[in-house]
C-alpha positions in Angstrom: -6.6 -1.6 18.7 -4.9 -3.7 16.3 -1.3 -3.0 15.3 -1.9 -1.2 12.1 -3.9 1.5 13.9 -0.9 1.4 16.8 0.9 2.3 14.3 -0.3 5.0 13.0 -0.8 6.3 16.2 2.7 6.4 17.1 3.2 8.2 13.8 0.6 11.1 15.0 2.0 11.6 18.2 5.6 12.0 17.6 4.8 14.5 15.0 2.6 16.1 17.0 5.3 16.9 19.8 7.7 17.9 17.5 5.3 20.2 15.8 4.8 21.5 19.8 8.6 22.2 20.3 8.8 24.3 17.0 5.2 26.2 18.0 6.9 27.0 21.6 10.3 28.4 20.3 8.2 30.6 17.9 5.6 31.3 20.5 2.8 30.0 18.0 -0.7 28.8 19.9 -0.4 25.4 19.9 -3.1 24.7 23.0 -6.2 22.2 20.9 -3.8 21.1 18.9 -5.1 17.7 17.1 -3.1 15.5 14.8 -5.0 13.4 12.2 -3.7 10.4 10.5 -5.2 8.7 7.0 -3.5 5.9 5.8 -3.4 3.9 2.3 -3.2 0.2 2.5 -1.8 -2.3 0.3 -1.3 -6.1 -0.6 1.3 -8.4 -1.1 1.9 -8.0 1.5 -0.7 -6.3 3.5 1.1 -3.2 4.9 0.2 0.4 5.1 1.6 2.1 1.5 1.8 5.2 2.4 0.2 7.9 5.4 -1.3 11.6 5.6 -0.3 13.4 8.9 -2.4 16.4 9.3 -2.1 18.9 12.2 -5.1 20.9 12.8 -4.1 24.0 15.3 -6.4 26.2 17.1 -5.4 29.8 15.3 -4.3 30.1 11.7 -0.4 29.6 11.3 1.4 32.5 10.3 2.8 32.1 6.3 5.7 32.7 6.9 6.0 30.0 9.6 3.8 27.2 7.8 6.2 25.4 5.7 8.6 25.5 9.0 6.0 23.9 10.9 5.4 20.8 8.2 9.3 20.2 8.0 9.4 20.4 12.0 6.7 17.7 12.2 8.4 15.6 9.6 11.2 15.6 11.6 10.0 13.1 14.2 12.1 10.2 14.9 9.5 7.5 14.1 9.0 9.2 10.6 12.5 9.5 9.8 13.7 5.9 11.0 10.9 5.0 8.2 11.8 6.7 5.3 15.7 6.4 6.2 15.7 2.8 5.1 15.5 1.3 8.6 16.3 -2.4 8.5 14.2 -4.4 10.7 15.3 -8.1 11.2 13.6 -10.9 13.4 15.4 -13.8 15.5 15.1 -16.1 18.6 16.7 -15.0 21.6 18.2 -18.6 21.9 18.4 -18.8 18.2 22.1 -20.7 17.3 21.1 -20.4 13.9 24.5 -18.1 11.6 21.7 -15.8 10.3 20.9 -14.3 13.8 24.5 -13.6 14.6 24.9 -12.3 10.9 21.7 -9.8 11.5 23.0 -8.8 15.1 26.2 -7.9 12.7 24.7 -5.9 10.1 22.5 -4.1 12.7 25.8 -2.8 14.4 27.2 -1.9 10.6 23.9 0.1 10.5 23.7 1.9 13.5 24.4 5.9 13.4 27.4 7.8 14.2 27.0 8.7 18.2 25.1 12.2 18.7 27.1 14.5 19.9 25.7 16.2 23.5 24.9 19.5 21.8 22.7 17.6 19.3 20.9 15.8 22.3 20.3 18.9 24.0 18.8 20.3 20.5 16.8 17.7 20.2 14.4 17.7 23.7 15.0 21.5 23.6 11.2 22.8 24.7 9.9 19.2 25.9 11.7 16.9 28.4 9.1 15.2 30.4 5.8 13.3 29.2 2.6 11.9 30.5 1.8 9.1 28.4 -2.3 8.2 29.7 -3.4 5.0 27.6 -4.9 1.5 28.8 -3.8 -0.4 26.0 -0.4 -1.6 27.0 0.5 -2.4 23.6 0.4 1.2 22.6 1.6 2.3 25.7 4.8 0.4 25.5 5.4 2.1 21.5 4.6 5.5 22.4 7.1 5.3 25.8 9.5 3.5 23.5 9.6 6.3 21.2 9.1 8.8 22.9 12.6 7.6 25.3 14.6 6.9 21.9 13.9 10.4 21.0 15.4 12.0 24.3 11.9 12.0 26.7 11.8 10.9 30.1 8.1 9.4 30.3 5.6 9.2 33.4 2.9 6.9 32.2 -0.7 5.9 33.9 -3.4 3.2 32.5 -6.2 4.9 34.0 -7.4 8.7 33.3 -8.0 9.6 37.5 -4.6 8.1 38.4 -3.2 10.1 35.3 -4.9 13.3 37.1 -3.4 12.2 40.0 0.4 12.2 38.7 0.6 15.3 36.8 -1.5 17.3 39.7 2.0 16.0 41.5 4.2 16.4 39.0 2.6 18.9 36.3 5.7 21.5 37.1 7.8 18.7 35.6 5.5 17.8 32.6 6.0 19.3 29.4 3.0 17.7 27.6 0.5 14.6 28.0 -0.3 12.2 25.4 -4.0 10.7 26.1 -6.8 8.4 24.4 -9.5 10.3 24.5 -11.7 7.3 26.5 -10.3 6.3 29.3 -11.3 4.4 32.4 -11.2 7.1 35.7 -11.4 10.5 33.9 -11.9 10.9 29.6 -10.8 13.4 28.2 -13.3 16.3 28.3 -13.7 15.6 32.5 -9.3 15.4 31.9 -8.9 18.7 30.0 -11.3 20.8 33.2 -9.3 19.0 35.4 -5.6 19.8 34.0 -6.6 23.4 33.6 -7.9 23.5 36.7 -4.2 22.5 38.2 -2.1 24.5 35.3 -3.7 27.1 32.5 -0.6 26.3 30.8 -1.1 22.6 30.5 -1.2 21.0 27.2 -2.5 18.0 26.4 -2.3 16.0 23.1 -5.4 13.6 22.7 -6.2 10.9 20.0 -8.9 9.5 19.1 -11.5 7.7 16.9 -14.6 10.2 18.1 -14.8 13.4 17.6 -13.9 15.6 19.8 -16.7 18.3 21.2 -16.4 22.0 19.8 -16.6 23.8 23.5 -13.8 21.3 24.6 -11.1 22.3 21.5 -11.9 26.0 22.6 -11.1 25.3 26.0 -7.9 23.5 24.9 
């Protein structure tokens, strides 16, 4: 997967979970729930321009909850760092060079005014704990980085049977699990009999390139 397309897949998840924790304080089906991502490239240099998130749910939103559910999912900390002007700056660890130590400075100027506790505990309300199955450790380590910037404690696997096997341990403590739809083990429509097998109220968030069968979304 190349870093573009991590990318946007990063983009798609945390806006999926935070479209979750808005669907379980309204108690809005959220259970199928996929997340679509288009992008628009552009040149000069190459980059992505600009990006559609789309959440697809299992059961019609209710109007008067639908433009709450958009502003929920544009929430997400990876969207907001984005379009909050976030300064990104590049240096060698044994750099002597005056421009590192002036970027380290300007990074500190930058930085946001400590959350209060209150606001932390707002923020993870309805999700604490995540499953992050993927065996592309590139993607693994930006979705766990997110994910723990954003207030998640993360359990993570590379392969879908060992995946199986931590949340049949832990599932009590899992609020949701994050998955490519392939996976070495156990993919996902052998995953999704399995989880519900251990908790009917398990909820899995899956990405993917390949569509996803019709009698596995009704099962989710």
């Amino acid at each position: 997967m190349s870093p573009g397309r991590l990318f946007l897949a990063t983009l798609g998840a945390c806006a999926g979970l935070y479209a979750i924790r808005f669907c379980q304080r309204h108690d809005i089906a959220y259970q199928g729930l996929t997340i679509q991502v288009d992008d628009q490239s552009a040149e000069s240099p190459p980059r992505v321009a600009a990006a559609q998130i789309t959440p697809s749910f299992p059961e019609p939103i209710p109007d008067k909850y639908r433009g709450a559910v958009i502003r929920a999912a544009d929430q997400c900390y990876v969207t907001q760092s984005i379009m909050h002007d976030m300064d990104i700056y590049v240096s060698l660890a044994d750099s002597e060079e005056s421009g590192a130590q002036e970027h380290h400075e300007e990074m500190e100027e930058a930085g946001r005014p400590q959350r209060t506790q209150t606001e932390t505990d707002e923020e993870t309300q309805g999700g604490r704990t995540v499953l992050i199955v993927e065996d592309n450790i590139q993607l693994l380590g930006a979705l766990r980085a997110t994910l723990e910037r954003a207030g998640y404690s993360v359990l993570e696997s590379r392969d879908g049977g060992e995946g199986a096997q931590i949340f049949r341990a832990e599932h009590q403590a899992i609020d949701a699990v994050i998955m490519d739809w392939k996976m070495l083990g156990l993919d996902g429509d052998r995953w999704v009999g399995t989880m519900l097998s251990i908790d009917s109220n398990a909820r899995t968030i899956f990405y993917t390139a390949y569509e996803i069968p019709g009698d596995v979304r009704r099962e989710l």
